[in-house]
Backbone bond lengths (Angstrom), bond angles and torsions (degrees), N, CA, C in turn:
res aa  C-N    CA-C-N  psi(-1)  N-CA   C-N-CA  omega(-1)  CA-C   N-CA-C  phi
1 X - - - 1.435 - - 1.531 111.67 -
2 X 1.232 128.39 -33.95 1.500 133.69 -160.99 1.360 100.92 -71.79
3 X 1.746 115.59 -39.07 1.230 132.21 -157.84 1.691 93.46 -78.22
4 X 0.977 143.76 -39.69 1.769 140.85 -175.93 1.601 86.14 -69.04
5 X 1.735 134.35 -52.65 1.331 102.67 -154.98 2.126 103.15 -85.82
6 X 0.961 103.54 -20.43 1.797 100.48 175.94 1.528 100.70 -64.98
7 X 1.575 127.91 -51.43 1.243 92.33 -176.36 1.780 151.01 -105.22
8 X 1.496 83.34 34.70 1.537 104.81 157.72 1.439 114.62 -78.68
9 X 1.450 108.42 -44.01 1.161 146.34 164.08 1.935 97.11 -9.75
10 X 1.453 96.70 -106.58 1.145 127.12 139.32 1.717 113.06 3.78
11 X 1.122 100.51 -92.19 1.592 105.16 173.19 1.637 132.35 -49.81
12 X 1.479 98.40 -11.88 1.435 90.79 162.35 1.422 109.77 -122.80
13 X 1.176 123.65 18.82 1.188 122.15 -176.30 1.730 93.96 -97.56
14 X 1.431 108.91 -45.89 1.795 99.79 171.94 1.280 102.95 -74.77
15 X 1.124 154.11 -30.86 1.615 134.83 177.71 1.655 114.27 -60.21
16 X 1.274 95.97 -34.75 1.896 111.51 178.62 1.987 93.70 -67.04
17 X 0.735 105.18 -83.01 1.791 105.99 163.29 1.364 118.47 -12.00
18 X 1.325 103.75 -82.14 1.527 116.00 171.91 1.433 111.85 -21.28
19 X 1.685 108.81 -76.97 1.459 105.49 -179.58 1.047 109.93 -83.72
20 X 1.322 162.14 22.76 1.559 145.79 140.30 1.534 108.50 -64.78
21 X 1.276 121.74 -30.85 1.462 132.97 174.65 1.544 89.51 -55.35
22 X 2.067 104.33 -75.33 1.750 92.93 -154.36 1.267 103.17 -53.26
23 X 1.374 122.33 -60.52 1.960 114.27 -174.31 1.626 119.79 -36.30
24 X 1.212 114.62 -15.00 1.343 103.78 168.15 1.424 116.89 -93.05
25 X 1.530 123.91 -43.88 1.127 126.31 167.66 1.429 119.01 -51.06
26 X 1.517 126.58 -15.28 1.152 139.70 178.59 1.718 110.86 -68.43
27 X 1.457 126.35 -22.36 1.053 158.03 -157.26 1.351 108.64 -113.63
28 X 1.054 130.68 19.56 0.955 128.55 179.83 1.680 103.45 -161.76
29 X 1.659 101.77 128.75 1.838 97.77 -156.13 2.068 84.81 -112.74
30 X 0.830 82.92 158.65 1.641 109.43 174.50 1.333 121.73 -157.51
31 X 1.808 124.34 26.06 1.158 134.79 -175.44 1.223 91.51 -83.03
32 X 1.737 105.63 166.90 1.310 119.52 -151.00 1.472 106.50 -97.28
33 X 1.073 109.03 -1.72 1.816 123.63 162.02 1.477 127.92 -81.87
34 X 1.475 108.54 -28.47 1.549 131.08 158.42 1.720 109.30 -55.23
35 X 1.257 103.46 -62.28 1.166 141.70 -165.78 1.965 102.92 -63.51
36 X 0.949 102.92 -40.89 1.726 128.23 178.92 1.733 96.32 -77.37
37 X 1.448 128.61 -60.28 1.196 118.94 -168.92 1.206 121.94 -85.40
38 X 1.607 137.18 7.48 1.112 160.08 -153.58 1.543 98.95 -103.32
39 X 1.582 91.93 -71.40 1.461 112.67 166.63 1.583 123.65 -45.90
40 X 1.425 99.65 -38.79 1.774 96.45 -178.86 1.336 100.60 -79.31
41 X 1.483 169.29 -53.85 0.942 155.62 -123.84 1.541 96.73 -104.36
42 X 1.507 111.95 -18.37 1.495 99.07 171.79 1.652 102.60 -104.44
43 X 1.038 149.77 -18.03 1.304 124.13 129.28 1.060 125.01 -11.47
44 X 1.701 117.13 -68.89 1.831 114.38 -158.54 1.461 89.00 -67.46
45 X 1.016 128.31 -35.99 1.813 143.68 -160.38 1.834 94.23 -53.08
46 X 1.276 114.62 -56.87 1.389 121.30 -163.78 1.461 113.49 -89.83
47 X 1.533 112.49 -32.39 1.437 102.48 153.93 1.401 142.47 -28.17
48 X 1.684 82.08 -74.11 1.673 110.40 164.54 1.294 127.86 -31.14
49 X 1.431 100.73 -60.05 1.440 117.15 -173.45 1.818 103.24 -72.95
50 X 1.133 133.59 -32.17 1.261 138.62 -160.16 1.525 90.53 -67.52
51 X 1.420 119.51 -50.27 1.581 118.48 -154.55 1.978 100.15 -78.13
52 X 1.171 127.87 37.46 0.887 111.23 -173.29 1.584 94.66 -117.86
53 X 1.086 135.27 -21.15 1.751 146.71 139.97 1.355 93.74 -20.30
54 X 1.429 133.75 -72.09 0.983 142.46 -152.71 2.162 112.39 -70.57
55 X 1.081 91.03 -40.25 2.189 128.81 -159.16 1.887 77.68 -15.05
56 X 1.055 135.99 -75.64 1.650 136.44 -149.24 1.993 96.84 -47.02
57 X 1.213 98.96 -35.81 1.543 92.64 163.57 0.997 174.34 -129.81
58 X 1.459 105.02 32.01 1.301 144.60 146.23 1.293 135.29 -37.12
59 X 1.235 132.56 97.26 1.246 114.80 177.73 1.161 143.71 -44.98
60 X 1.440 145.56 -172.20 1.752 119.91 -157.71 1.793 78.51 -112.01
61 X 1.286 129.64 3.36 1.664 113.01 176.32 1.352 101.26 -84.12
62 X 1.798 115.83 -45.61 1.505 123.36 177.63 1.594 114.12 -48.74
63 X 1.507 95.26 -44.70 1.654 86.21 -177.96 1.332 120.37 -96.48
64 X 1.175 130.33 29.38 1.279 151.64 -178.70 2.307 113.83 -98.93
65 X 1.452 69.78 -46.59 1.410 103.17 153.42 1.269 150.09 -43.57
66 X 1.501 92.09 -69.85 1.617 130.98 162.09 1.815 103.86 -32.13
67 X 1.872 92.00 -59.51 1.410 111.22 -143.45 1.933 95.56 -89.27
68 X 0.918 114.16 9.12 1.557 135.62 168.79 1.581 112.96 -85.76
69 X 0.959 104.75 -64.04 1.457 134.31 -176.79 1.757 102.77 -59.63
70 X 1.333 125.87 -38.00 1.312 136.75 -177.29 1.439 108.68 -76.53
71 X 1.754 104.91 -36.84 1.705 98.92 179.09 1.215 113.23 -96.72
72 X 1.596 114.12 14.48 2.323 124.04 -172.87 1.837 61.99 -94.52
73 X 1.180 133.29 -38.49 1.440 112.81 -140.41 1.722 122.41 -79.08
74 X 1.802 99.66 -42.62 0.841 120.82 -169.92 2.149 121.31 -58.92
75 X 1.611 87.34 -29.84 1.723 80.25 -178.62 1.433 105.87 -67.05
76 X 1.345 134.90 -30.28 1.631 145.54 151.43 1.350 116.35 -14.04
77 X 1.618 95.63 -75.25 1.478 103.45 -179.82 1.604 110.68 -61.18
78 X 0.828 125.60 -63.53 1.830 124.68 160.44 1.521 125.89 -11.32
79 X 1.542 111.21 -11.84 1.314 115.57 -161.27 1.443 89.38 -119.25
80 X 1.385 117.08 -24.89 1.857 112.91 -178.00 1.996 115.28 -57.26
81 X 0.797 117.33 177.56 1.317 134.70 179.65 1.624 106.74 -68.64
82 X 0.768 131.86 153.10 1.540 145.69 -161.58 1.377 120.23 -58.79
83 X 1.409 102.48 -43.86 1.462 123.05 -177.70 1.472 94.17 -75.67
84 X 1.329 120.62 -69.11 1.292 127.72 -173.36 1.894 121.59 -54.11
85 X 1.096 103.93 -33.82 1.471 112.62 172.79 1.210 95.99 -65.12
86 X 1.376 141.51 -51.72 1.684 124.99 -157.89 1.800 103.66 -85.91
87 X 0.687 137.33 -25.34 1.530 147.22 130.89 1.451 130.10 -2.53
88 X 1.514 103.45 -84.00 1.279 111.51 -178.46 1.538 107.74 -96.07
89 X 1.323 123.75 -9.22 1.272 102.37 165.29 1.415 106.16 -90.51
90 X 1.179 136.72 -41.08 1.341 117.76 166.68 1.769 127.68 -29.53
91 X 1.319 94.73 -68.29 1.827 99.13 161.57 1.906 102.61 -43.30
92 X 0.671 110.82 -73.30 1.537 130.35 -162.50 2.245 95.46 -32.89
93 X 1.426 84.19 -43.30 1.878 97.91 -175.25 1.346 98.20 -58.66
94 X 1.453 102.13 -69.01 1.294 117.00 -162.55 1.940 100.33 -55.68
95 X 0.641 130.12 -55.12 1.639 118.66 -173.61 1.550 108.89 -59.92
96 X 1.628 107.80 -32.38 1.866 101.49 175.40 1.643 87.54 -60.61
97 X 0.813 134.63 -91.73 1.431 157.29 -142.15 2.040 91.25 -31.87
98 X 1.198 113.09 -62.24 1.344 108.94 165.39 1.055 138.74 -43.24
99 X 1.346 106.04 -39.72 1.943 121.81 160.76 1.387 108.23 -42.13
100 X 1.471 92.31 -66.03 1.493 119.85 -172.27 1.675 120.70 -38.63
101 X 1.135 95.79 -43.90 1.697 122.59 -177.70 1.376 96.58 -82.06
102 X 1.015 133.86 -36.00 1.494 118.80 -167.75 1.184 108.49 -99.01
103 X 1.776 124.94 -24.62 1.231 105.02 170.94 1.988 117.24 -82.29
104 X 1.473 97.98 -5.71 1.560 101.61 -169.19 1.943 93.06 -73.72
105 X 1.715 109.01 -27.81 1.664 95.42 -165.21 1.361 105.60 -95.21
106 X 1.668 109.36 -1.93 1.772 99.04 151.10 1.162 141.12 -71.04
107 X 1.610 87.70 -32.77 1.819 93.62 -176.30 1.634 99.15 -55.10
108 X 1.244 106.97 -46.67 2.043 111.93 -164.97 1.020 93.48 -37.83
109 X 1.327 139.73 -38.77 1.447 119.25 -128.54 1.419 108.29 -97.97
């Protein structure tokens, strides 16, 4: 007799399981549009940052630009994970700030 009531028992205790697994996995996206916009903001991220090797020669429209492109960027980075937000916006500062500087010591000139 014990054995009919344990394994209903049983049987809904892994079905209860079962779907607490899928409902969580449900919560968590990995579509290829997620996956697409993740990627683009670290694209623009590495672009950006790449041309700063270059910053002495750039023109002051390019880096005018640049320094546009750094503040489309930044509400992005703001949205990453904690660790990662203090990270890339730091980098992210520091390369405006270079723009910044290089187009401020063109204008002088």
């Amino acid at each position: 007799m014990k054995k009919h009531k344990i394994f209903p028992a049983i049987f809904v205790i892994g079905v209860v399981s079962l779907c607490g697994i899928q409902i969580i996995q449900e919560n968590v996206s990995f579509s290829p549009v997620v996956v697409y916009a993740q990627d683009a903001w670290r694209n623009e991220f590495d672009d950006i940052c790449s041309r700063t090797q270059e910053a002495m020669l750039i023109t002051e429209d390019e880096l005018r630009t640049l320094v546009e492109r750094c503040d489309k960027l930044n509400p992005l980075i703001q949205q990453l994970s904690e660790t990662q937000k203090k990270i890339y916006s730091k980098r992210l500062q520091m390369c405006k700030e270079l723009f910044t500087f290089m187009l401020e010591s063109k204008h002088t000139k």
